[in-house]
PDB file of N, CA, C and O in Angstrom, chain B, residues numbered from 101:
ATOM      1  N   UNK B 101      87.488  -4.703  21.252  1.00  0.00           N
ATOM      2  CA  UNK B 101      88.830  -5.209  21.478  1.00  0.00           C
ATOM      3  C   UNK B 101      89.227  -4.853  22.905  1.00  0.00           C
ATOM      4  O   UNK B 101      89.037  -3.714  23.332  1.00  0.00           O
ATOM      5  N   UNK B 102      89.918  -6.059  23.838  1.00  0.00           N
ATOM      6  CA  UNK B 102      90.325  -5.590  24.885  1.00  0.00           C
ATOM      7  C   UNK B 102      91.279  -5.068  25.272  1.00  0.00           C
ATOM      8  O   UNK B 102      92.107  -5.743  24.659  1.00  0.00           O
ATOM      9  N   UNK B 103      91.943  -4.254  25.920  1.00  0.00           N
ATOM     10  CA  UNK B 103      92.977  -3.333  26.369  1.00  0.00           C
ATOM     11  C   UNK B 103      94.147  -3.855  25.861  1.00  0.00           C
ATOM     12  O   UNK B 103      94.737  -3.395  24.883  1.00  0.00           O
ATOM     13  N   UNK B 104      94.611  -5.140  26.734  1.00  0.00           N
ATOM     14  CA  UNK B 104      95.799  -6.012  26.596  1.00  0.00           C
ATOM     15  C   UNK B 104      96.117  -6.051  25.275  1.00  0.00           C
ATOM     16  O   UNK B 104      97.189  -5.672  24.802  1.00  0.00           O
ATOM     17  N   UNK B 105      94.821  -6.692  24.426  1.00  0.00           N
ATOM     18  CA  UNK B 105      94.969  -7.102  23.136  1.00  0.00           C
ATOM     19  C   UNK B 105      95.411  -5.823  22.112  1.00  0.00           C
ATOM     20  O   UNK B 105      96.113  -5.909  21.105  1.00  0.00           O
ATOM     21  N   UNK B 106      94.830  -4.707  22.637  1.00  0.00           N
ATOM     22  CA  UNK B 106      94.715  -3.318  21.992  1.00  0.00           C
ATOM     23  C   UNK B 106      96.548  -3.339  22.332  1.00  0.00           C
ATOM     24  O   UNK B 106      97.224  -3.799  21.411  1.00  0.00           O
ATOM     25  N   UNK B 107      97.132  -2.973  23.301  1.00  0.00           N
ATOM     26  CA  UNK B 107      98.239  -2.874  23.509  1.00  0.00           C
ATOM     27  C   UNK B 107      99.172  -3.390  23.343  1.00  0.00           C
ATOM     28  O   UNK B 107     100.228  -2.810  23.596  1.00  0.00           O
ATOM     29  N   UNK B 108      99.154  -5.067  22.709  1.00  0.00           N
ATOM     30  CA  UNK B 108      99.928  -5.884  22.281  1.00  0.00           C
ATOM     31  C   UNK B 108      99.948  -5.666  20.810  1.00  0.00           C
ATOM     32  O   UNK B 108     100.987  -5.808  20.165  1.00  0.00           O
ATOM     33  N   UNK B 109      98.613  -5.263  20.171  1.00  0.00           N
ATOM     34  CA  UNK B 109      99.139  -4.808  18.811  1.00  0.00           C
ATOM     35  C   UNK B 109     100.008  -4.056  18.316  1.00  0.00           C
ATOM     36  O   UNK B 109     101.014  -4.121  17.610  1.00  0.00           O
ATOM     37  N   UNK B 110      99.282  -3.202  18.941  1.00  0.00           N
ATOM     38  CA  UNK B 110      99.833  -1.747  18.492  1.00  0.00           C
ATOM     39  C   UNK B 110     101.364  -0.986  19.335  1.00  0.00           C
ATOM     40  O   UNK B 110     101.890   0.127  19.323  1.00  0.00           O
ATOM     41  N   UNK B 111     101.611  -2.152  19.926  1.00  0.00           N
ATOM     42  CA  UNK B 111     103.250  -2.414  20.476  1.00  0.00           C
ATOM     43  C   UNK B 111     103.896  -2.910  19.187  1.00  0.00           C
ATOM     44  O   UNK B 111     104.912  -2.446  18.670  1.00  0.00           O
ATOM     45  N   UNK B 112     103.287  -3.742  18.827  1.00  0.00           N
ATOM     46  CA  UNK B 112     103.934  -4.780  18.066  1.00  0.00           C
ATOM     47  C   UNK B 112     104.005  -4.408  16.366  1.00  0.00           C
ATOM     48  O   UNK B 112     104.702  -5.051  15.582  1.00  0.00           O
ATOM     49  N   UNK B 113     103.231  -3.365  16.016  1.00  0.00           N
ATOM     50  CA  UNK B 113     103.209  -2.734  14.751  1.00  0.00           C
ATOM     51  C   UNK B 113     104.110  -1.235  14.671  1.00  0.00           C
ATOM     52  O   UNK B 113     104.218  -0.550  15.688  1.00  0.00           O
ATOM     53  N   UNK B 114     104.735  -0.807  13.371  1.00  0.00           N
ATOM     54  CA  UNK B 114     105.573  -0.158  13.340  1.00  0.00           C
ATOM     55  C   UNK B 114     105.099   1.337  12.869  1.00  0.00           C
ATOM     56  O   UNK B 114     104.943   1.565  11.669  1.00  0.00           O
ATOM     57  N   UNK B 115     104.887   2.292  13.806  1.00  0.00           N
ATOM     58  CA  UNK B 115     104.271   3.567  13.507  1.00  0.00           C
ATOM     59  C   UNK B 115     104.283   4.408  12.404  1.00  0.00           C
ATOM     60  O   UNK B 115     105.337   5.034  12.291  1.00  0.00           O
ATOM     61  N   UNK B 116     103.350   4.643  11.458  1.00  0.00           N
ATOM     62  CA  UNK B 116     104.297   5.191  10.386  1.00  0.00           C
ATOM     63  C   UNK B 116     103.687   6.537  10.260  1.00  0.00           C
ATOM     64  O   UNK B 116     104.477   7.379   9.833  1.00  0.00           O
ATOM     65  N   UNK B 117     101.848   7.191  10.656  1.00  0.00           N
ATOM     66  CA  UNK B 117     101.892   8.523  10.603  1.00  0.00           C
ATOM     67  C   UNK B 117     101.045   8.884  11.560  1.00  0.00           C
ATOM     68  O   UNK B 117     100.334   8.038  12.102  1.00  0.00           O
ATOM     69  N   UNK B 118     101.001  10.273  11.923  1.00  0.00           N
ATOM     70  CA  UNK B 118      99.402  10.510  12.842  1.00  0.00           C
ATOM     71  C   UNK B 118      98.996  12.421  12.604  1.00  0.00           C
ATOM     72  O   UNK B 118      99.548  13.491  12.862  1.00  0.00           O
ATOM     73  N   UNK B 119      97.975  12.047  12.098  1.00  0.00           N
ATOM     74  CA  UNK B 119      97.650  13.602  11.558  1.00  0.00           C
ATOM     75  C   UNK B 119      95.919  13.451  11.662  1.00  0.00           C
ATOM     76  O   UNK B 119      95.160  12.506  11.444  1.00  0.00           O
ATOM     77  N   UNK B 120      95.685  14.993  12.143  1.00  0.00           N
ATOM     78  CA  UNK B 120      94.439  15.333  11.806  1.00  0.00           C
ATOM     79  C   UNK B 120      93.346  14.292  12.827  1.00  0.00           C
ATOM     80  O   UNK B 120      92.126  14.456  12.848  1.00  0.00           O
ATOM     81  N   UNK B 121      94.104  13.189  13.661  1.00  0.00           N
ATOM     82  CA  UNK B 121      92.762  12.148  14.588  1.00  0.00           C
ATOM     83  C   UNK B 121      92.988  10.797  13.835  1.00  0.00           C
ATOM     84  O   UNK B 121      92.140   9.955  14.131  1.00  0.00           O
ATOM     85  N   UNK B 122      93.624  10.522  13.226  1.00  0.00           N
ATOM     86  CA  UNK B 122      93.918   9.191  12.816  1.00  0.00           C
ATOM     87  C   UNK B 122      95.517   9.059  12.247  1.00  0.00           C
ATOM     88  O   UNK B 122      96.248   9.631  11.439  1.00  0.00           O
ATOM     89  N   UNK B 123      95.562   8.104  13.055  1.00  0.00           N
ATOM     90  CA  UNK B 123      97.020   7.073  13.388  1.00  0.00           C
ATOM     91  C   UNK B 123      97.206   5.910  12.741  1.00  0.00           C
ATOM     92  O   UNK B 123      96.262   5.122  12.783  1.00  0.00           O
ATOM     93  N   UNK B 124      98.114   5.612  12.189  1.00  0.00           N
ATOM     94  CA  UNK B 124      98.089   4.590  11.170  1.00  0.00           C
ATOM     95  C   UNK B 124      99.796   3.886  11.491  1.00  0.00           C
ATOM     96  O   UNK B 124     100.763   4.615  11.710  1.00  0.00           O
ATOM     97  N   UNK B 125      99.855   2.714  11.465  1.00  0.00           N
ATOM     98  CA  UNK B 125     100.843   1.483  11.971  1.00  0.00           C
ATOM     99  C   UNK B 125     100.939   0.473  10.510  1.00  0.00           C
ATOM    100  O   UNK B 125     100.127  -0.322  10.038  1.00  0.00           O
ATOM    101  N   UNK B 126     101.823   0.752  10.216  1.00  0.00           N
ATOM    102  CA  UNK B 126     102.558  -0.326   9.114  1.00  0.00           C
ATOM    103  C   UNK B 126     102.871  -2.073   9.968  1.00  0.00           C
ATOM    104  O   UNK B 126     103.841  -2.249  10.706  1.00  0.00           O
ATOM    105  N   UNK B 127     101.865  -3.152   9.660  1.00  0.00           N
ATOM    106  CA  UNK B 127     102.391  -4.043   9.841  1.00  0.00           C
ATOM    107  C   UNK B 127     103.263  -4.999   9.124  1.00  0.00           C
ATOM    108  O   UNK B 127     102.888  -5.474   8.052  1.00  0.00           O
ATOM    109  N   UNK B 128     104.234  -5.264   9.571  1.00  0.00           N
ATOM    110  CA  UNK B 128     106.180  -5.588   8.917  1.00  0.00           C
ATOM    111  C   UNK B 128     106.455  -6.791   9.577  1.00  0.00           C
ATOM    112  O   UNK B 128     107.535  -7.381   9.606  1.00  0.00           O
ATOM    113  N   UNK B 129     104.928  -7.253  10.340  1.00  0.00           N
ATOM    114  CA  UNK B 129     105.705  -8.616  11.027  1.00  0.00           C
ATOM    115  C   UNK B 129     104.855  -9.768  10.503  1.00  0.00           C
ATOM    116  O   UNK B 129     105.018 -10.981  10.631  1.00  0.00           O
ATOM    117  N   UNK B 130     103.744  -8.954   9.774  1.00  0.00           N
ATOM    118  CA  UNK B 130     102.627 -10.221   9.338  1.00  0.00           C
ATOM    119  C   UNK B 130     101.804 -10.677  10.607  1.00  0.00           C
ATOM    120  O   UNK B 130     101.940 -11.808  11.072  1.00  0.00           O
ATOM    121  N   UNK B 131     100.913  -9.707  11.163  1.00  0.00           N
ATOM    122  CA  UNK B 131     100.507 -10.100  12.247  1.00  0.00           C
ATOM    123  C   UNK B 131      98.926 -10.733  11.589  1.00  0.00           C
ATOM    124  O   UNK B 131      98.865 -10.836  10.364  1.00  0.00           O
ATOM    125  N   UNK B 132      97.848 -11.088  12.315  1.00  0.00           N
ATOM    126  CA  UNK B 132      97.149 -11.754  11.770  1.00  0.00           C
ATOM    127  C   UNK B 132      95.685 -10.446  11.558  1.00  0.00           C
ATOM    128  O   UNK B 132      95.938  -9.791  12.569  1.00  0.00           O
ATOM    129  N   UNK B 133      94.803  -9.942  11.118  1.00  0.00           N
ATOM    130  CA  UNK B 133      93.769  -9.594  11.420  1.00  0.00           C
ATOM    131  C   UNK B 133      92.568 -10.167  12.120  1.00  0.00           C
ATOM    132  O   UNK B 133      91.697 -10.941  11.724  1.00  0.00           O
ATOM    133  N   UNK B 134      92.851  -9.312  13.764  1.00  0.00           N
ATOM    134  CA  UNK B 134      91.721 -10.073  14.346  1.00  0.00           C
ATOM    135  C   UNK B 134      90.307 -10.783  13.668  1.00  0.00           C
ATOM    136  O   UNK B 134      89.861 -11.883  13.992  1.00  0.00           O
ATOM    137  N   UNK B 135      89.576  -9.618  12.377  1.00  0.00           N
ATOM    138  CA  UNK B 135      88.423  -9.802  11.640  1.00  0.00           C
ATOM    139  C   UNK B 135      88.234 -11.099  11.253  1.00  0.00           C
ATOM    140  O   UNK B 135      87.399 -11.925  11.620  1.00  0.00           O
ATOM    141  N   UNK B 136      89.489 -11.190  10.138  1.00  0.00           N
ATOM    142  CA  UNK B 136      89.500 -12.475   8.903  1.00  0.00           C
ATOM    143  C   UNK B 136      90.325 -13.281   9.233  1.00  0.00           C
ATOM    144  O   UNK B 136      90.222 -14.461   8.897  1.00  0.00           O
ATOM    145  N   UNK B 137      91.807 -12.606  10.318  1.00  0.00           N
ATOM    146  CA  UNK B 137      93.065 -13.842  10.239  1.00  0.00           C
ATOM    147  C   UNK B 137      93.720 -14.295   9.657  1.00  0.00           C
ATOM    148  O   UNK B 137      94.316 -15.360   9.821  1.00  0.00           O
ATOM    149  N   UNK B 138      93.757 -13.255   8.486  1.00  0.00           N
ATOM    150  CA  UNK B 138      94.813 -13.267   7.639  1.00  0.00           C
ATOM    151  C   UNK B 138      95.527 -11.735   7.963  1.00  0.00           C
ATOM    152  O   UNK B 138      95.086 -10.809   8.645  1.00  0.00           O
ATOM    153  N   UNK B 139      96.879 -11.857   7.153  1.00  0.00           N
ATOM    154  CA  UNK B 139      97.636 -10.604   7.645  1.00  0.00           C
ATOM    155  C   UNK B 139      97.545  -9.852   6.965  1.00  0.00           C
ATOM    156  O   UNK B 139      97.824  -9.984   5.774  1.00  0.00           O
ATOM    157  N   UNK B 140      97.070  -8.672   7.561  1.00  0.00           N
ATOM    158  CA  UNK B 140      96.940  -7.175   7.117  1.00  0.00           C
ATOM    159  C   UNK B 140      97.722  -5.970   6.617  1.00  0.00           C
ATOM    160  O   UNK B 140      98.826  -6.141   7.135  1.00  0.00           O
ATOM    161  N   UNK B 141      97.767  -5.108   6.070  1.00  0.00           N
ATOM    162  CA  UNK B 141      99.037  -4.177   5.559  1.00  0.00           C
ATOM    163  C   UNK B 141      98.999  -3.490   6.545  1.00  0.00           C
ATOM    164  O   UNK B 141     100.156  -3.399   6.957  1.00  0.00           O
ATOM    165  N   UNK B 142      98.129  -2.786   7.354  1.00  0.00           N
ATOM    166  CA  UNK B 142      97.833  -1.484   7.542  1.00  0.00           C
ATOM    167  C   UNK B 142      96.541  -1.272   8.798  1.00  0.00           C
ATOM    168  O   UNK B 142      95.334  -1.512   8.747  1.00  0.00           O
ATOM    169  N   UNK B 143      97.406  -0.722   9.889  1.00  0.00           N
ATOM    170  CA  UNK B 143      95.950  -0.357  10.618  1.00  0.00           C
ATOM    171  C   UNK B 143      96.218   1.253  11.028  1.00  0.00           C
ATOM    172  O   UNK B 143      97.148   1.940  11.451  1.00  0.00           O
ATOM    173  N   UNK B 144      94.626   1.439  10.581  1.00  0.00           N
ATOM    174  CA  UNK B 144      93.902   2.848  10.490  1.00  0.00           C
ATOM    175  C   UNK B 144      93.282   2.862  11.911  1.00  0.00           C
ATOM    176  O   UNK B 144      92.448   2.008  12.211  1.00  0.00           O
ATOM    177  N   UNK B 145      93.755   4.017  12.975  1.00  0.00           N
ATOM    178  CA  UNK B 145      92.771   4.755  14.115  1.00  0.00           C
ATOM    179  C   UNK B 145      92.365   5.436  13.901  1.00  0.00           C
ATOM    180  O   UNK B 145      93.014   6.347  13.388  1.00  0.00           O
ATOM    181  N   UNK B 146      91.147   5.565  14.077  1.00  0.00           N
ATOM    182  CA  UNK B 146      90.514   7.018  14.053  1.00  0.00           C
ATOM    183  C   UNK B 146      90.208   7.195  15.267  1.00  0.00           C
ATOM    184  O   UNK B 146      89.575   6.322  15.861  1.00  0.00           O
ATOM    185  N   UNK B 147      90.543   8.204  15.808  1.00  0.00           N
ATOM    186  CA  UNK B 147      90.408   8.892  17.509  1.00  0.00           C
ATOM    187  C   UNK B 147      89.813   9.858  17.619  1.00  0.00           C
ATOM    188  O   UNK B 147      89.993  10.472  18.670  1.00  0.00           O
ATOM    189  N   UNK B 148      88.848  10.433  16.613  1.00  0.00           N
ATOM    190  CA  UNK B 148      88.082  11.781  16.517  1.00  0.00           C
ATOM    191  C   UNK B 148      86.828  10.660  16.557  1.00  0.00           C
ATOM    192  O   UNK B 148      86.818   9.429  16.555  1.00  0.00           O
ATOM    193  N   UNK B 149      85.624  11.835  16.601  1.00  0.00           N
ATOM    194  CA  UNK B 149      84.236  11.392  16.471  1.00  0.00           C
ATOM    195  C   UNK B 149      83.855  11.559  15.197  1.00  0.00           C
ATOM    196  O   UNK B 149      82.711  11.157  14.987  1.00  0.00           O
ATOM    197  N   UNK B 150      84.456  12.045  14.206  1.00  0.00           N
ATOM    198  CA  UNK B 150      84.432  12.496  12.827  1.00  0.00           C
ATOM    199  C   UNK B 150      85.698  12.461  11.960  1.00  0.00           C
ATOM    200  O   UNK B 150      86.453  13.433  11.966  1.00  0.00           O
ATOM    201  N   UNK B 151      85.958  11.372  11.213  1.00  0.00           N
ATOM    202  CA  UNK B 151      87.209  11.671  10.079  1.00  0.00           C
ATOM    203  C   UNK B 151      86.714  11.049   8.962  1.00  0.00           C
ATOM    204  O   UNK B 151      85.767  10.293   8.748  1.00  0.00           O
ATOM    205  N   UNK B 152      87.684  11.607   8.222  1.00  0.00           N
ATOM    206  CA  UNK B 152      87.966  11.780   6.772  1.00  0.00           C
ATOM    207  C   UNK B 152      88.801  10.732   6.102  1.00  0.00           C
ATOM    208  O   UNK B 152      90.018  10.890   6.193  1.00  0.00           O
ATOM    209  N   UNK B 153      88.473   9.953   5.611  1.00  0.00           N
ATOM    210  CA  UNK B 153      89.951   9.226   4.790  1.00  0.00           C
ATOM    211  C   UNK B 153      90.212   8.945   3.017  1.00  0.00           C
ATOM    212  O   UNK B 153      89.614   8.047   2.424  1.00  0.00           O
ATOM    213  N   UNK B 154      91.012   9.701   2.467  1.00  0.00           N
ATOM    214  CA  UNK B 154      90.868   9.565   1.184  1.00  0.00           C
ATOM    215  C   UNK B 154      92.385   8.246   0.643  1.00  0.00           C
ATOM    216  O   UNK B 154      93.602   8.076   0.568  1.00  0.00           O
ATOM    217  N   UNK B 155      91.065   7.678   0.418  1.00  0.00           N
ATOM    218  CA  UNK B 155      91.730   6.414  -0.107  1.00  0.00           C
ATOM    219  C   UNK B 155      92.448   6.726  -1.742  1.00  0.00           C
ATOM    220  O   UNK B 155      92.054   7.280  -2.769  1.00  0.00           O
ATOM    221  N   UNK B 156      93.611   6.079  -1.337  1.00  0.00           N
ATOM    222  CA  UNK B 156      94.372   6.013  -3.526  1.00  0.00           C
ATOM    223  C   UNK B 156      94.327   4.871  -4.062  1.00  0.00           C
ATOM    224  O   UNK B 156      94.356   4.749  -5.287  1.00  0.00           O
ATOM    225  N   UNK B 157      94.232   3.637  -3.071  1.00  0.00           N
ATOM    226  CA  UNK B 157      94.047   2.399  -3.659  1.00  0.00           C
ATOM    227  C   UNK B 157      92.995   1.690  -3.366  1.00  0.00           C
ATOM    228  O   UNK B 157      92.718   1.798  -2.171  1.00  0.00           O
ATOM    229  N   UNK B 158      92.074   0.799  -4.126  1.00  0.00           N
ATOM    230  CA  UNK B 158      91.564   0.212  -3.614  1.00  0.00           C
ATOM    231  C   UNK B 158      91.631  -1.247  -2.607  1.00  0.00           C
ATOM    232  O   UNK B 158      92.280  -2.261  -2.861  1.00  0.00           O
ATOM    233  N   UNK B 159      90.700  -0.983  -1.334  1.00  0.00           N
ATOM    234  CA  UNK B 159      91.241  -1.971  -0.643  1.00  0.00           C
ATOM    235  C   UNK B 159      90.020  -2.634   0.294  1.00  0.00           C
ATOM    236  O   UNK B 159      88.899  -2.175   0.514  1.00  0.00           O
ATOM    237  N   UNK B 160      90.502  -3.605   0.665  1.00  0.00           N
ATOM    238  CA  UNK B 160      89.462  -4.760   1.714  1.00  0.00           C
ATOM    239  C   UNK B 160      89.802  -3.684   3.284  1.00  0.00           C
ATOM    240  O   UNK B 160      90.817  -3.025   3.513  1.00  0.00           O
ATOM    241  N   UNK B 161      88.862  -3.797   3.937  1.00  0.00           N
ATOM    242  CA  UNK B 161      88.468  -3.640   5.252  1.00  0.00           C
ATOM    243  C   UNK B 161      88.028  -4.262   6.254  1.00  0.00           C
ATOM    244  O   UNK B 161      86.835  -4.518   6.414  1.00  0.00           O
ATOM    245  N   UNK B 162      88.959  -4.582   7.057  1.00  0.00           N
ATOM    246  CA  UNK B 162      88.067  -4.905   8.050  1.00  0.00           C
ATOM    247  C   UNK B 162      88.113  -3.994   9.345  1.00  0.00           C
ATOM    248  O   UNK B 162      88.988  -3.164   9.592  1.00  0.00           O
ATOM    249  N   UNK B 163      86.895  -4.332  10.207  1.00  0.00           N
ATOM    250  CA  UNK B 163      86.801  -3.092  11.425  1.00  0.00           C
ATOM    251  C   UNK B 163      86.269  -3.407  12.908  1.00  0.00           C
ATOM    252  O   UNK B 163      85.383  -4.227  13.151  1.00  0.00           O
ATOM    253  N   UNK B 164      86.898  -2.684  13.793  1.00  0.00           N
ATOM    254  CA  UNK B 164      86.621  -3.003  15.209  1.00  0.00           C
ATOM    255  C   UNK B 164      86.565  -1.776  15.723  1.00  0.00           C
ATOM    256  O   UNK B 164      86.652  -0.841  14.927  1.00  0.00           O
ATOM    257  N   UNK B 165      86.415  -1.500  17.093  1.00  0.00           N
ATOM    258  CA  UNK B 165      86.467  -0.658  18.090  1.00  0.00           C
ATOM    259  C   UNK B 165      87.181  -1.348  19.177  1.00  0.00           C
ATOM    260  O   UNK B 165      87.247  -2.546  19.451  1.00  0.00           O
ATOM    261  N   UNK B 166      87.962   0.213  20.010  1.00  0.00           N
ATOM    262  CA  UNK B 166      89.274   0.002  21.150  1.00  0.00           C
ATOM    263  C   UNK B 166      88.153   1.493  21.649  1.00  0.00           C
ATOM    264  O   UNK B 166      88.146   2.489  20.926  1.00  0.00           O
ATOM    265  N   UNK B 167      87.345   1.438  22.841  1.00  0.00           N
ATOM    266  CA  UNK B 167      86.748   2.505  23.320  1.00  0.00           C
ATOM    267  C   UNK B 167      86.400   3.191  22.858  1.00  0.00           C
ATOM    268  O   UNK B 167      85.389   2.725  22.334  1.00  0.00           O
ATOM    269  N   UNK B 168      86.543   4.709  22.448  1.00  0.00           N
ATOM    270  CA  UNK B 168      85.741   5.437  21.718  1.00  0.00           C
ATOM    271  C   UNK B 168      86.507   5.879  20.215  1.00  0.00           C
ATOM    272  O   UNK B 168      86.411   6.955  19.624  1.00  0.00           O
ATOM    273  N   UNK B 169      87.287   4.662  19.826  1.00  0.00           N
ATOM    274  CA  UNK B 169      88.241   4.770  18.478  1.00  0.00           C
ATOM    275  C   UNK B 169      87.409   3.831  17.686  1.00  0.00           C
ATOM    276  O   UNK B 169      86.445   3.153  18.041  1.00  0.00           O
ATOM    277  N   UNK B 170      88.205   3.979  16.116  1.00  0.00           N
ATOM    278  CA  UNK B 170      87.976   3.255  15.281  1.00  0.00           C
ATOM    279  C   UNK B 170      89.234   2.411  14.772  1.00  0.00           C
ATOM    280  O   UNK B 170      90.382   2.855  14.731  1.00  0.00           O
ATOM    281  N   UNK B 171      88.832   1.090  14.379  1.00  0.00           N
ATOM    282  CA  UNK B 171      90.381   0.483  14.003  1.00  0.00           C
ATOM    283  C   UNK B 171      90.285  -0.179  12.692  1.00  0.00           C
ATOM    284  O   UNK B 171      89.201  -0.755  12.594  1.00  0.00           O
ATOM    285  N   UNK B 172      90.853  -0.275  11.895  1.00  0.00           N
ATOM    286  CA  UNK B 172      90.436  -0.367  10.637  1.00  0.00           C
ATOM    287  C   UNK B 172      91.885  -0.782   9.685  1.00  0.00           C
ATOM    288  O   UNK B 172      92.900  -0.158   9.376  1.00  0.00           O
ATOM    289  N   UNK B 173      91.260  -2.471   9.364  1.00  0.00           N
ATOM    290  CA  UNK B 173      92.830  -2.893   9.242  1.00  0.00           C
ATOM    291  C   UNK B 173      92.669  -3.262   7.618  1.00  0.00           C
ATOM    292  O   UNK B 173      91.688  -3.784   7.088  1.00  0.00           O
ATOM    293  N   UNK B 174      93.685  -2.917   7.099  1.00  0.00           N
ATOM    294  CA  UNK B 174      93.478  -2.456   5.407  1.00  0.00           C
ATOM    295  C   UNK B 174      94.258  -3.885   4.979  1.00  0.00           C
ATOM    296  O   UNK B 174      95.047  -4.397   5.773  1.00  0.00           O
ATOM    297  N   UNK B 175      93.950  -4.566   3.508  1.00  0.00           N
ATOM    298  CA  UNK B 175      94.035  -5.288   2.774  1.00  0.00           C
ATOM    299  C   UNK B 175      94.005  -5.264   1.513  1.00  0.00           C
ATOM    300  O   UNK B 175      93.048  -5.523   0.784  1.00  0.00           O
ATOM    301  N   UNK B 176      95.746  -4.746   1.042  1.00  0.00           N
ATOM    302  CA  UNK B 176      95.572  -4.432  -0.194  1.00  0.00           C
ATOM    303  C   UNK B 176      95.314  -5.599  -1.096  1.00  0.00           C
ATOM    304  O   UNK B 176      95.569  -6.767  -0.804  1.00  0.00           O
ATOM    305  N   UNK B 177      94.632  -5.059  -2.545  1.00  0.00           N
ATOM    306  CA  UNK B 177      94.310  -6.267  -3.351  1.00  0.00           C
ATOM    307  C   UNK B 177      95.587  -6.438  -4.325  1.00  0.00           C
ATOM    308  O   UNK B 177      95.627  -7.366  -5.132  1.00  0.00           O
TER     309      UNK B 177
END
């Protein structure tokens, strides 16, 4: 993902936690998922070289990289 694009998202999504190396943005505007292009609930950063995520629901994934992150945009069923 390129910078601009990285920065227009994640402008545009509404912050909701950041703990432990991963940052997570509530999307509230229906933006599209770059992956599939349909709209996503939820994007997951991971900014460590190593995390953890314990999921409670099950859900669709899709995934990219922004430099040495992970981005990971959730789709609940």
């Amino acid at each position: 993902m390129e910078d601009e694009e990285y920065e227009e998202l994640t402008s545009s999504l509404t912050p909701h936690e950041s703990a432990g190396g991963v940052t997570t943005y509530r999307n509230t505007v229906a933006i599209a998922c770059p992956a599939c292009g349909e709209p996503f609930d939820d994007l997951v950063i991971c900014e460590d070289e190593y995390n953890s995520l314990e999921l409670s629901m099950l859900l669709d994934l899709c995934v990219t990289t922004h430099e040495d992150e992970v981005l990971l945009f959730t789709h609940k069923h």
